[in-house]
C-alpha positions as CSV (number, residue, x, y, z in Angstrom):
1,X,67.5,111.6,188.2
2,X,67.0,114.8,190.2
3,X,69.0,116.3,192.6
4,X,67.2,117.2,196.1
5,X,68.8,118.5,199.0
6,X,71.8,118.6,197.1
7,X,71.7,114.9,196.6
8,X,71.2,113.4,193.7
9,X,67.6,111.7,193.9
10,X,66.4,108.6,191.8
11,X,62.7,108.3,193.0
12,X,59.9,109.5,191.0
13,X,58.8,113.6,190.5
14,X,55.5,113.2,192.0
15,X,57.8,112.2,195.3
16,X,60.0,114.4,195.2
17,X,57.4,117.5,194.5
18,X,55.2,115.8,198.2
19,X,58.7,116.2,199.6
20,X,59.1,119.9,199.0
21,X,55.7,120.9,199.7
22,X,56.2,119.0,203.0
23,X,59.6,120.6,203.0
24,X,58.1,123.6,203.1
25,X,55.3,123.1,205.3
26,X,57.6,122.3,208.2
27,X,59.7,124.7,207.9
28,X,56.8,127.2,208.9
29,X,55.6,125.3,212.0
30,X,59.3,125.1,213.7
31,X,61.5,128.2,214.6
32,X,64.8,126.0,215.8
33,X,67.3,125.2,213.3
34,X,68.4,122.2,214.8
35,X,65.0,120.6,214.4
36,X,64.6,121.6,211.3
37,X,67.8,120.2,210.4
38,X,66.9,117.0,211.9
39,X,63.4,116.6,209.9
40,X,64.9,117.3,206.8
41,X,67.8,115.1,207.4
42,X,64.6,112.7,208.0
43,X,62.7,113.5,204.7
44,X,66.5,113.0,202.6
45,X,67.0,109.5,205.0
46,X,63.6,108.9,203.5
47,X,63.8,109.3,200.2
48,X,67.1,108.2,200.0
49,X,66.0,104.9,200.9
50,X,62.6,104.7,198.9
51,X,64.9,105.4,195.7
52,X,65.0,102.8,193.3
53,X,66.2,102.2,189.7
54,X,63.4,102.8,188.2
55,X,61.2,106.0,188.1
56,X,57.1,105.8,188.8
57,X,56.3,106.7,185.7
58,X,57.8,104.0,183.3
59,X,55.6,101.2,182.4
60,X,56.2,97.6,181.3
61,X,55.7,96.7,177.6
62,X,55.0,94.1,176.1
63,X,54.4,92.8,172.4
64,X,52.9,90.6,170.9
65,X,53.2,88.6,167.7
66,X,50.2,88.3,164.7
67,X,49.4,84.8,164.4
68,X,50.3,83.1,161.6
69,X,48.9,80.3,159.9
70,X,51.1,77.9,157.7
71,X,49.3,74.5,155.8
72,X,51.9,72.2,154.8
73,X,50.8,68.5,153.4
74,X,52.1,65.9,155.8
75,X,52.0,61.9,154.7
76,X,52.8,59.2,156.4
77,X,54.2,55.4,155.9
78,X,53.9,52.8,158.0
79,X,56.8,50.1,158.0
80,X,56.3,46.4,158.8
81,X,57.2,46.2,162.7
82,X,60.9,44.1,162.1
83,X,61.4,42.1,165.4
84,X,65.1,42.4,166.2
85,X,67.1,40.0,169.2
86,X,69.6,41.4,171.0
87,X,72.1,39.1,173.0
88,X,72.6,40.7,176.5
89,X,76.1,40.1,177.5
90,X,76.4,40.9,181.8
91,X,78.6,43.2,182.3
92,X,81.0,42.6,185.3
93,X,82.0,45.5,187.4
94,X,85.3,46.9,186.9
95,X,88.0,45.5,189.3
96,X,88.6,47.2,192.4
97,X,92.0,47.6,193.4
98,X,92.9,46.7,197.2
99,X,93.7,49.6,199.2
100,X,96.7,50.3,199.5
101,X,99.0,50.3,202.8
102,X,101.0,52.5,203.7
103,X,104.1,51.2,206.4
104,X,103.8,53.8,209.4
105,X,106.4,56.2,209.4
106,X,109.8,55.2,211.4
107,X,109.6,56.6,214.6
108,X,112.4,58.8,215.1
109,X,115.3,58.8,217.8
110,X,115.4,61.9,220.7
111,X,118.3,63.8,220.1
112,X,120.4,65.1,223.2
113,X,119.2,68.7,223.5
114,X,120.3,69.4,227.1
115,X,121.9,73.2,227.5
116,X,121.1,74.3,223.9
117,X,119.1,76.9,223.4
118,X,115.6,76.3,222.5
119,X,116.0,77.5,218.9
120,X,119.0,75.1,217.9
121,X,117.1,72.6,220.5
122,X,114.1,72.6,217.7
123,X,116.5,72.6,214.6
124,X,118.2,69.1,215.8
125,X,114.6,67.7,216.3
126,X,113.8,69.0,213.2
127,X,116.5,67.4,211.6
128,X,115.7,63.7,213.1
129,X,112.4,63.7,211.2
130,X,110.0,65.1,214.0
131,X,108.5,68.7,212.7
132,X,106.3,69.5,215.6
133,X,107.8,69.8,219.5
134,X,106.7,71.6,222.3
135,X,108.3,73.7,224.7
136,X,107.1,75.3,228.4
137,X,108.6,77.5,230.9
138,X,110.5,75.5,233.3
139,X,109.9,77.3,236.3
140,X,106.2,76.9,236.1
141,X,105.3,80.4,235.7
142,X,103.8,80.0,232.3
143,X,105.6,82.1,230.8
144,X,105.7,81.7,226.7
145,X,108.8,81.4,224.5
146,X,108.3,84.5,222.2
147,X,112.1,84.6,221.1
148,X,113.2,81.2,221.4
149,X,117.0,81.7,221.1
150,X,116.9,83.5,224.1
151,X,115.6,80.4,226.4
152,X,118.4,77.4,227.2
153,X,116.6,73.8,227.4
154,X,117.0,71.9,230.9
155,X,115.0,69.0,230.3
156,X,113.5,67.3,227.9
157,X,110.6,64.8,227.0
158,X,111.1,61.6,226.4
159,X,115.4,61.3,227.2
160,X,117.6,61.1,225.1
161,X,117.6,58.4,222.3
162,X,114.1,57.7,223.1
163,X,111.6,56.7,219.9
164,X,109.1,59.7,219.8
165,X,106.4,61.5,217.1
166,X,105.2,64.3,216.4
167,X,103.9,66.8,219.2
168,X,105.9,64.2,222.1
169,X,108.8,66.2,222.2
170,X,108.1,68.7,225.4
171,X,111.2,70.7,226.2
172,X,111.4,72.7,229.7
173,X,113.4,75.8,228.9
174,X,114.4,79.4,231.2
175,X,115.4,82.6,230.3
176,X,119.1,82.5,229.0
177,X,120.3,85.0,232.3
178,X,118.2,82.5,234.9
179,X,119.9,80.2,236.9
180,X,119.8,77.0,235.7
181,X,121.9,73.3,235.6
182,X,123.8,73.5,232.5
């Protein structure tokens, strides 16, 4: 490691060394600073990026082993071939259980949720075994329910004691201070 230009520089010394002398060279043929600054800035981009791990000058090694020569007396026997019989035996597949059914979940009854505000509105649905309901601004504006304890339900989707899932539950709600029916 080196350090040129005041950064530390991995690359190899012959590089750095064609980087000085050039270096040097330019800063004879220009008289403004700022492009000098810039062509330096150049040459440390440069070198910065042609930096690698390992410097120029290191060379792979490699070795390599003496052969060796090792005698060792080897005999051999031959056996009478022994014919054998084997009694294959089919194998049945393991039985496969049937799949099993599942009953489909109960629907659950609408509460009455007319005049509550949309928070409690979702808590009583909540608590009839439905997780998921939607709600929408009643006076078609679009509006969103940010703060949902400050909107009062004034109709709901399906009526009351109605069988309904998940997501089927769509309550209409306004602003707490808006006129509305309840």
């Amino acid at each position: 490691m080196c350090i040129f230009l005041g950064v530390p520089y991995f690359g190899s010394p012959q590089t750095k060394e064609y980087l000085v002398r050039t270096r040097r060279s330019l800063r004879f043929r220009t008289s403004s600073t700022v492009t000098r600054t810039m062509i330096v800035a150049a040459f440390a981009a440069t070198a910065l990026t042609a930096c690698s791990g390992e410097s120029a000058d290191t060379k792979p090694t490699s070795t390599t082993a003496a052969p060796t020569t090792t005698s060792a007396l080897v005999t051999t026997t031959t056996a009478a071939p022994v014919a054998t019989t084997t009694a294959v035996s089919p194998v049945a597949p393991p039985p496969v259980a049937p799949p099993v059914v599942t009953p489909a979940a109960a629907p659950a009854t609408m509460p009455d949720v007319m005049c509550m505000n949309l928070q409690d509105a979702q808590d009583t649905i909540q608590a009839a075994g439905v997780f998921f309901s939607r709600s929408a601004d009643a006076t078609g504006a679009g509006r969103r329910q940010v703060v949902d304890s400050n909107w009062i339900v004034v109709d709901q989707t399906p009526s009351a004691g109605s069988p309904f899932g998940e997501i089927e539950a769509v309550l209409s709600a306004v602003k707490i201070d808006e006129p509305s029916p309840c």
